[in-house]
C-alpha positions in Angstrom: 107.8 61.6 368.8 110.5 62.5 366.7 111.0 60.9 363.1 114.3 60.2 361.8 114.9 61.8 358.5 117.8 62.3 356.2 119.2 65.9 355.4 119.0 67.1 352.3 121.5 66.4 349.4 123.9 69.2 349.5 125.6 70.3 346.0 128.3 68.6 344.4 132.0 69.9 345.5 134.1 68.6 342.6 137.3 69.5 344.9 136.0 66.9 347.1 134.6 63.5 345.5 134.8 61.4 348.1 132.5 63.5 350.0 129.9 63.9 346.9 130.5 59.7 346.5 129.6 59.3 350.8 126.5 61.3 350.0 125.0 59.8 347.5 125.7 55.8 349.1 124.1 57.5 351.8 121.4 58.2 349.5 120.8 55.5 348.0 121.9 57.1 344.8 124.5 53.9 343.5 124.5 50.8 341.2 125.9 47.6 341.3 128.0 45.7 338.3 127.0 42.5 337.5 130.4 41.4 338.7 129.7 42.8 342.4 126.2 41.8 342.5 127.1 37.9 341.5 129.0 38.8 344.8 126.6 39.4 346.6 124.5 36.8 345.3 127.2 33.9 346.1 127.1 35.7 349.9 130.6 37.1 349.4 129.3 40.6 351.5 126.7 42.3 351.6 125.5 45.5 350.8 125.6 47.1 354.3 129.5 45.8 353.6 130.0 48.3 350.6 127.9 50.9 352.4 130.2 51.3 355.4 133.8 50.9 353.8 132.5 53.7 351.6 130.6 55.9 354.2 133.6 55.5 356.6 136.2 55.0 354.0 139.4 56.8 352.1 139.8 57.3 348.8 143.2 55.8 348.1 143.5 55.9 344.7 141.6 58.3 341.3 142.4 56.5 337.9 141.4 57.8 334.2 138.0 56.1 333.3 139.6 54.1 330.4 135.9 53.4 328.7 135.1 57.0 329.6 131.7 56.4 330.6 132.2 58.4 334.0 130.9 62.0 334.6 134.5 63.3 335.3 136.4 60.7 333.6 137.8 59.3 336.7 137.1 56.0 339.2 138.2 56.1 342.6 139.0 53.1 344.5 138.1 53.7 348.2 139.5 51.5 351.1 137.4 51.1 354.4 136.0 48.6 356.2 133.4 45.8 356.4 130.7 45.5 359.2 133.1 43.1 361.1 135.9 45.2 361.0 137.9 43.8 358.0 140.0 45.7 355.0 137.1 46.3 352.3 138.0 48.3 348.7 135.3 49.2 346.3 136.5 50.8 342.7 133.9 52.5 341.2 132.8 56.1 338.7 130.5 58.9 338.8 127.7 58.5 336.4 124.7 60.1 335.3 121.3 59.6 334.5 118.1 61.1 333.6 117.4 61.5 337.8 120.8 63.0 338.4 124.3 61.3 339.4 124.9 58.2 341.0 127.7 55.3 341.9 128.1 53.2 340.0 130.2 50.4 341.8 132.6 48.1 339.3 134.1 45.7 341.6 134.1 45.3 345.2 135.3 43.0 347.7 137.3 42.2 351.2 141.0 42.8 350.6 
């Protein structure tokens, strides 16, 4: 019996964030705001909602990280769609940490 594995993390490609931002979601590698997870506490979405607007999404929009926290200096506001089908955005930046970069997610929600 086969087991079901994910493939490796591949290297960055700074031409291409959305691609780096789809890999680590689909790592697990991202955080939540306290303004998205109050979100999903109230039931608002859910995570699997953020997951697949991002993993299936576009980036639609890159902005200057105005408290310049991010990696690159930029957030990216990606539009995709909900488990039931519906317009979903996320904003969120590149960050780092001791274990490497992640997502961090700033706001997200059902548009």
């Amino acid at each position: 019996m086969k087991g079901w594995f994910l493939p490796k993390k591949t290297k960055k490609d700074a031409s291409d964030p959305l691609a780096w931002i789809q890999t680590l979601v689909r790592f697990g590698d991202y955080e939540v705001s306290r303004h998205v997870y109050d979100y999903l506490e109230d039931g608002d979405f859910k995570l699997d909602d953020i997951e697949n607007s991002i993993l299936n999404g576009k980036l639609e929009k890159t902005q200057n990280d105005k408290k310049c926290e991010s990696v690159n200096g930029k957030k990216y506001t990606i539009r995709g769609r909900c488990r039931n089908g519906l317009p979903f955005e996320t904003v969120g930046k590149l960050m780092e940490s001791d274990d490497g970069e992640y997502y961090f997610l700033i706001t997200a929600g059902k548009r």
